[in-house]
FIVO-625929 format. One record per atom (N, C-alpha, C): x, y, z; residue in three letters. Coordinates in steps of 0.001 Angstrom, whole numbers, plus 500000, padded with zeros to 6 digits. Example, Ala and Ser with C-alpha at 12.3 -4.5 7.8 and 13.67 -1.06 7.14 Angstrom:
513190494310507800ALA 512300495500507800ALA 513200496700507800ALA 512850497750507080SER 513670498940507140SER 512900500030507870SER 
! end
This chain:
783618222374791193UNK 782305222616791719UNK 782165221838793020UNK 781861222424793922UNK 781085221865795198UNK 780118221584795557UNK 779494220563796646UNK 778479220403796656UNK 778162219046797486UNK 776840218691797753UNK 776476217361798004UNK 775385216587797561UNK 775796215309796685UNK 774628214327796791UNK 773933213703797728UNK 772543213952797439UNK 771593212829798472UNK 770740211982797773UNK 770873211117798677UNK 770048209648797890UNK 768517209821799020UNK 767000209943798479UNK 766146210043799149UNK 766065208594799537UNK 765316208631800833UNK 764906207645801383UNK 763308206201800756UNK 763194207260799767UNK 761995206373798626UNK 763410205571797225UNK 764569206149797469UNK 765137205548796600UNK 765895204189797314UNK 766057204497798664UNK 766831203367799338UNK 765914202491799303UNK 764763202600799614UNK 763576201691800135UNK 763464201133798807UNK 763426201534797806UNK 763029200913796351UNK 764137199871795963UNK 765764200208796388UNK 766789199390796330UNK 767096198312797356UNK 766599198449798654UNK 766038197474799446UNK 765186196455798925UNK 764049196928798539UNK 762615196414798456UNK 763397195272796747UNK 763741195831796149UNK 764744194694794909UNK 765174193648795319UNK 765993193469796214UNK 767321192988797152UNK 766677191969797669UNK 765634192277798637UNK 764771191432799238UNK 764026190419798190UNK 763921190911797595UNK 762956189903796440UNK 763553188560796013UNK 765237189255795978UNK 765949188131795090UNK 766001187366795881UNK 765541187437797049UNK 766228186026797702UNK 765080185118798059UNK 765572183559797590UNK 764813182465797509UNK 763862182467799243UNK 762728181944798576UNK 761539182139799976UNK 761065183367800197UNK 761380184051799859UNK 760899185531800201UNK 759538185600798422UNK 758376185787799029UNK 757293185638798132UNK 756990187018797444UNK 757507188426798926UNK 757380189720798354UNK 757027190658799771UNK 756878191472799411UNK 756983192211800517UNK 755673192679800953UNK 755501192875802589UNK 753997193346802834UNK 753758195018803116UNK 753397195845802792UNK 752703196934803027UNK 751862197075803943UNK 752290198304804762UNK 750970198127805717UNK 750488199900806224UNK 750120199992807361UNK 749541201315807921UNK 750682202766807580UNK 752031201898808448UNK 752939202724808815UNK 753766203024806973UNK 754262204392807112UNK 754632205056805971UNK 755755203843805221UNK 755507203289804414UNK 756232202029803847UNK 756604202520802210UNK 757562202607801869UNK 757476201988800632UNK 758049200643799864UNK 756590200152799637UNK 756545198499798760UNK 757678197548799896UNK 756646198059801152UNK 757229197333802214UNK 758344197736803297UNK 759221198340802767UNK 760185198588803434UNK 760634200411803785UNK 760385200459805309UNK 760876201868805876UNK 762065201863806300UNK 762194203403805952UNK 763910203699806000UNK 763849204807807487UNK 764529204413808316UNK 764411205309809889UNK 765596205830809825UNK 765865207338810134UNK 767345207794810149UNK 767396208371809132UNK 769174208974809704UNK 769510209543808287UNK 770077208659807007UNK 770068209424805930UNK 770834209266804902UNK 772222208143804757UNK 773013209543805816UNK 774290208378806447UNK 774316207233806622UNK 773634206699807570UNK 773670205375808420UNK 772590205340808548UNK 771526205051807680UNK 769926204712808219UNK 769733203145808377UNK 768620202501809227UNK 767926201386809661UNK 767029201420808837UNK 767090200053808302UNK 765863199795807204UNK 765018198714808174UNK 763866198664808368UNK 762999198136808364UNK 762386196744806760UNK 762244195833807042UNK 761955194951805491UNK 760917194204806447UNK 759903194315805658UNK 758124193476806032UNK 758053192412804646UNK 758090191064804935UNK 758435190413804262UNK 757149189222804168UNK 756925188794803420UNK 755875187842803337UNK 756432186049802586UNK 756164185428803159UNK 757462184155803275UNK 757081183196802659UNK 757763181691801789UNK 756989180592801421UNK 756828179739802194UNK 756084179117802393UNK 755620177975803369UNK 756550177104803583UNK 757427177079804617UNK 758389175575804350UNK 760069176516804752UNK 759514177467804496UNK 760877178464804006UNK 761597178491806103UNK 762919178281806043UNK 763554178518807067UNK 763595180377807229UNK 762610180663808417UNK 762948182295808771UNK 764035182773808884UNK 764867182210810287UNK 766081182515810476UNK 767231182867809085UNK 766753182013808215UNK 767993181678807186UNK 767646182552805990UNK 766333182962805832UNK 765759183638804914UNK 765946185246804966UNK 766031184966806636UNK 766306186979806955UNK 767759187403807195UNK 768509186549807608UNK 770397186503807658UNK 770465186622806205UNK 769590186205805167UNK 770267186670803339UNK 769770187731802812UNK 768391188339803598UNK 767719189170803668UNK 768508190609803555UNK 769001190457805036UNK 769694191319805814UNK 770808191760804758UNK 772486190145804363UNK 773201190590803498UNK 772975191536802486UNK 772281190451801650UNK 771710191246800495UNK 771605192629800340UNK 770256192853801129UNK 770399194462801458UNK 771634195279801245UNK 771731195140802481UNK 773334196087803295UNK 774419195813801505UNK 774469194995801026UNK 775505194899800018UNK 775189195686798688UNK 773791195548798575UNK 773144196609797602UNK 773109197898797605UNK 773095197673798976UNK 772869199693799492UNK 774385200149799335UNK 775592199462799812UNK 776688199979799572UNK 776843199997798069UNK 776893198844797280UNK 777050199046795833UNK 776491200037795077UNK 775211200245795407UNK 774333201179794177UNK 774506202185794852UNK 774313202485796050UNK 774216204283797015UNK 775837204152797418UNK 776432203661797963UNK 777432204047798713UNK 777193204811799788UNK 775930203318800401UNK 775228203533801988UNK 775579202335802493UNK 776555202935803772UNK 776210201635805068UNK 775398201654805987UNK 774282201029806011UNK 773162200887806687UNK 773541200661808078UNK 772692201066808921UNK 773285200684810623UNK 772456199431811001UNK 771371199135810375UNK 770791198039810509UNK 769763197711809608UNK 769750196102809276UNK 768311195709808311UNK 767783195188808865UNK 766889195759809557UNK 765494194692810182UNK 764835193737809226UNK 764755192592809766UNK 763223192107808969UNK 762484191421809820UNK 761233192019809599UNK 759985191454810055UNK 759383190670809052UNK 759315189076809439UNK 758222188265808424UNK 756846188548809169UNK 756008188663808165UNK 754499189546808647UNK 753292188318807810UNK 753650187594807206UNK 753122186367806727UNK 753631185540806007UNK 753019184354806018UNK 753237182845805608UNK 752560182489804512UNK 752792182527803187UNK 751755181878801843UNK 752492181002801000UNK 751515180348800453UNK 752244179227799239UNK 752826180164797965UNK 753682179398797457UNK 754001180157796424UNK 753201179831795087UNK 
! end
């Protein structure tokens, strides 16, 4: 049988939006205007899409260091569970709260 699987872009974003969580300092993700799901937009195709991650941070928490595990994370999830290499993981920290 022939054929092709596709992984929707509400399923990447949902396996993103996991990924992001696990990592220490990261409080959860922010939602906002633009079409998000539970934070995180997927731009592109299927293939090689750019994730976008809106992230909401703990107080104290190193940015730089929080979004470089951010980023891994991601990209390593998306290959493991989809057998997607992402072309890029953005993250935007969009606020600062206590945990």
């Amino acid at each position: 049988m022939e054929g092709q699987a596709r992984i929707s872009a509400d399923v990447l974003a949902r396996y993103a939006a996991d990924a992001a969580c696990e990592v220490p300092g990261v409080l959860g993700l922010v939602e906002g205007r633009l079409h998000r799901h539970r934070g995180v937009r997927v731009l592109g195709g299927a293939g090689r899409p750019t994730l976008e991650v809106h992230l909401r941070l703990e107080r104290g928490a190193s940015i730089p260091a929080v979004g470089r595990e951010v980023q891994r994370r991601v990209a390593e999830y998306l290959r493991r569970m989809a057998d997607v290499e992402p072309e890029a993981v953005d993250v935007v920290v969009d606020d600062i709260g206590r945990a």
